[in-house]
N, C-alpha and C positions, 0 to 999 in steps of 0.2 A: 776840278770837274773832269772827268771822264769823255777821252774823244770818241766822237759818232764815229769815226772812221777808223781802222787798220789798215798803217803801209810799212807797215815790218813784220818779215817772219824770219824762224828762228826755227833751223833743220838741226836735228841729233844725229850725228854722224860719227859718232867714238867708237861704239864696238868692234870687237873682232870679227863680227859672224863667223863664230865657230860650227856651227849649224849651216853653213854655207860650203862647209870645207869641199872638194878641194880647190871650189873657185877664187876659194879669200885666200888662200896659202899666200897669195903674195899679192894683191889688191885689197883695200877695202870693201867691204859690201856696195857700199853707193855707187860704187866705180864698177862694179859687175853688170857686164852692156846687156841690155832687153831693144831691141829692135832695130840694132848699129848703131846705140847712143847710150853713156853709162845711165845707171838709175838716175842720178844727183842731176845730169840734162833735165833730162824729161821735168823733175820737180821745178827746177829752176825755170823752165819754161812757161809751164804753168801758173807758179806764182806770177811771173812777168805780164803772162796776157790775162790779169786777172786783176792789175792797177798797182802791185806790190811795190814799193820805190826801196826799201831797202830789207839784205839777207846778214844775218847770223848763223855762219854753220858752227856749230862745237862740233871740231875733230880729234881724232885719239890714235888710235891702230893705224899706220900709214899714212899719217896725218899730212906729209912732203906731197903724196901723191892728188891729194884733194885740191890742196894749196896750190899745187902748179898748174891743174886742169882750171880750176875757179879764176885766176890770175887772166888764162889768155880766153876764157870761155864768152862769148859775146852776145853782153847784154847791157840792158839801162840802169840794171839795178845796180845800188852800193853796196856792195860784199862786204864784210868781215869773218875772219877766222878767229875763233879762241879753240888754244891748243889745252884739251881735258890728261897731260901727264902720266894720270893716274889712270888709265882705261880699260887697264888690263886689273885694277882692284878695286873698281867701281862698277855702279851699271847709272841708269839714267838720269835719277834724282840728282846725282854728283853733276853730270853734264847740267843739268838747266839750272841747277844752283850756281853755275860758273855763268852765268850769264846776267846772273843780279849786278855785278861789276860795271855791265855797259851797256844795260836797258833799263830805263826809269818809266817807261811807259807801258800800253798795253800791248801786243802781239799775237801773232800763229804761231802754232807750234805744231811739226810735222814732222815724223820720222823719217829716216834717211830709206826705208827699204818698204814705202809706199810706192805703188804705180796708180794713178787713178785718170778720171774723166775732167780732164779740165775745167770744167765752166763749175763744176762744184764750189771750187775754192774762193767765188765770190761771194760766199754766203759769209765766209770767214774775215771777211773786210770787216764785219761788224763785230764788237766785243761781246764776250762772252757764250761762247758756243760749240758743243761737240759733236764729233761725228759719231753718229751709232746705224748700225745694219741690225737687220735681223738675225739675231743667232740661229747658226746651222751648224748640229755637231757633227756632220759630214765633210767641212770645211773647213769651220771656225776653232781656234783654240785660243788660250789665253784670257786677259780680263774680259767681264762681261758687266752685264748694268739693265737694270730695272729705271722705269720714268715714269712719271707722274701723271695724270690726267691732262694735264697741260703741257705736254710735251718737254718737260725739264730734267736734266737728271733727279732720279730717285737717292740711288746708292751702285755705286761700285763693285764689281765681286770681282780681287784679287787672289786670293785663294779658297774663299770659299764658294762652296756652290750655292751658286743662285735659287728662290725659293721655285717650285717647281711648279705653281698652282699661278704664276706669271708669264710675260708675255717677254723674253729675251734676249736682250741688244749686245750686241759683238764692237767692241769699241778701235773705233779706223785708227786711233793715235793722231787725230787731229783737233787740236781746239783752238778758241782763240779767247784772250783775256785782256780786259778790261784792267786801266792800271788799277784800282781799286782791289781788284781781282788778283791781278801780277803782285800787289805789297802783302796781300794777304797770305798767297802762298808764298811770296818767299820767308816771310817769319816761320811759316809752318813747317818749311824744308831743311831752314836754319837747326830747327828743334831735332830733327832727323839729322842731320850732318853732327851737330855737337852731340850726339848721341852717340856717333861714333856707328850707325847706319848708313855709311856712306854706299853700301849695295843692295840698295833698295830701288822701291820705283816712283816713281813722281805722281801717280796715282793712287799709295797712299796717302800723301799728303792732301791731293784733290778730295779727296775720300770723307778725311775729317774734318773739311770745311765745310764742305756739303752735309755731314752728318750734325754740325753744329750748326746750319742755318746760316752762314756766313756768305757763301757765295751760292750762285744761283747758275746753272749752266743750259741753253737751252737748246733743245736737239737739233741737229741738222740732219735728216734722217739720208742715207745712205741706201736705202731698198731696193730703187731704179736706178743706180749709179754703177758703174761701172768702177771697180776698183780692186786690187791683190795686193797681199804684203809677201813677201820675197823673204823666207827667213834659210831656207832646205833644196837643196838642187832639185827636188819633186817640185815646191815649187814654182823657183826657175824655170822648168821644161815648162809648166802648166803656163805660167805667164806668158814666154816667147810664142808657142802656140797661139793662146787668144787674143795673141797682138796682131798677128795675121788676120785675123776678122773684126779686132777691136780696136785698131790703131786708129781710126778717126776719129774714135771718141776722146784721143787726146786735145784735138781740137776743141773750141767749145760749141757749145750748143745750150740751149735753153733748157730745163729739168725745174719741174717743181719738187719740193719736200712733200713725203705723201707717206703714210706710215699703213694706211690704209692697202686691206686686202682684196 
């Protein structure tokens, strides 16, 4: 049986952020500070005052320097680290495929170079659920995603473009899985790794379980939320800035899901 509740997440934190340069030359992304505290703080924080009892980071690129902050950084939660070796010849899929070894249950999963609004991530206690915004191609790049009538993922757009005559969602890199959910993708990540895909994204695999009916994901919508992904020193700038006016919303506060215009 499948628990009603999530109290482990599970942050990807291997990359180089090349795309970050020249602030990652010699840190981590996650360790790159937004408001006098690295990113990895801030998440960490958030999962904490949101019920989370225990973290999994997969680390890679400067992986000593995670390890030593996470070590003396003070909180309730149970840490663990796994070290992804390979980080620099892999991309994501590899990291949370490393993580089938020491999770049998369901979890969050949240990228390392997320900054958001705290009180969201209580939606993610529950299994099976992602984040999606409204696509803005003034803002937004990367995968996007079409839903159903019933607010559940439709389908995925990894490389290709989404149909135009739809309504679409800019995906946060947050979900949470049910173990049911968790055994399904890792069989299907497994088929990808012994493929010898080990640089790929973990969102194809999400892709063709949802294309085959198998799992089910259902939107946490992000519209009214406050939240940036941090990949390019633009932006970095752009973040630090609306943290000056947006820093309390690290805090929580009460938000309902609302997709509506």
């Amino acid at each position: 049986m499948n628990q009603t509740k999530i109290d482990t997440a599970v942050i990807l934190a291997a990359g180089m952020g090349n795309r970050l340069k020249p602030f990652t030359n010699n840190i981590p992304k996650c360790m790159v500070e937004l408001n006098g505290k690295p990113l990895i703080a801030h998440t960490v924080d958030a999962l904490e005052s949101n019920g989370f009892e225990n973290l999994i980071v997969v680390t890679g690129y400067r992986n000593d320097q995670i390890e030593s902050f996470l070590i003396d950084y003070p909180t309730s939660m149970n840490i663990k680290t796994i070290y992804n070796d390979v980080y620099d010849e892999t991309n994501n899929i590899y990291s949370l495929w490393l993580v089938s070894e020491y999770i049998q249950n369901g979890f969050t999963l949240i990228e390392s170079d997320i900054i958001l609004e705290s009180s969201i991530l209580k939606h993610f206690l529950s299994p099976d659920r992602i984040a999606l915004d409204l696509f803005s191609s003034e803002k937004h790049y990367g995968t996007t995603a079409t839903i159903d009538e019933n607010l559940y993922l439709e389908k995925l757009y990894l490389k290709a473009d989404p149909p135009e005559n739809r309504d679409i969602y800019k995906t946060v890199n947050i979900y949470s899985f049910s173990q049911n959910t968790w055994n399904l993708l890792k069989s299907e990540m497994n088929r990808f790794i012994e493929a010898g895909e080990v640089n790929g994204f973990y969102e194809a695999a999400i892709q063709r379980l949802v294309e085959k009916g198998d799992i089910s994901l259902q939107v946490v919508s992000f519209k009214d939320t406050w939240w940036d992904e941090i990949d390019t020193p633009d932006d970095l700038s752009r973040v630090n800035k609306s943290l000056k006016w947006q820093k309390h919303l690290l805090l929580n506060k009460e938000l309902q899901p609302d997709f509506s215009e």
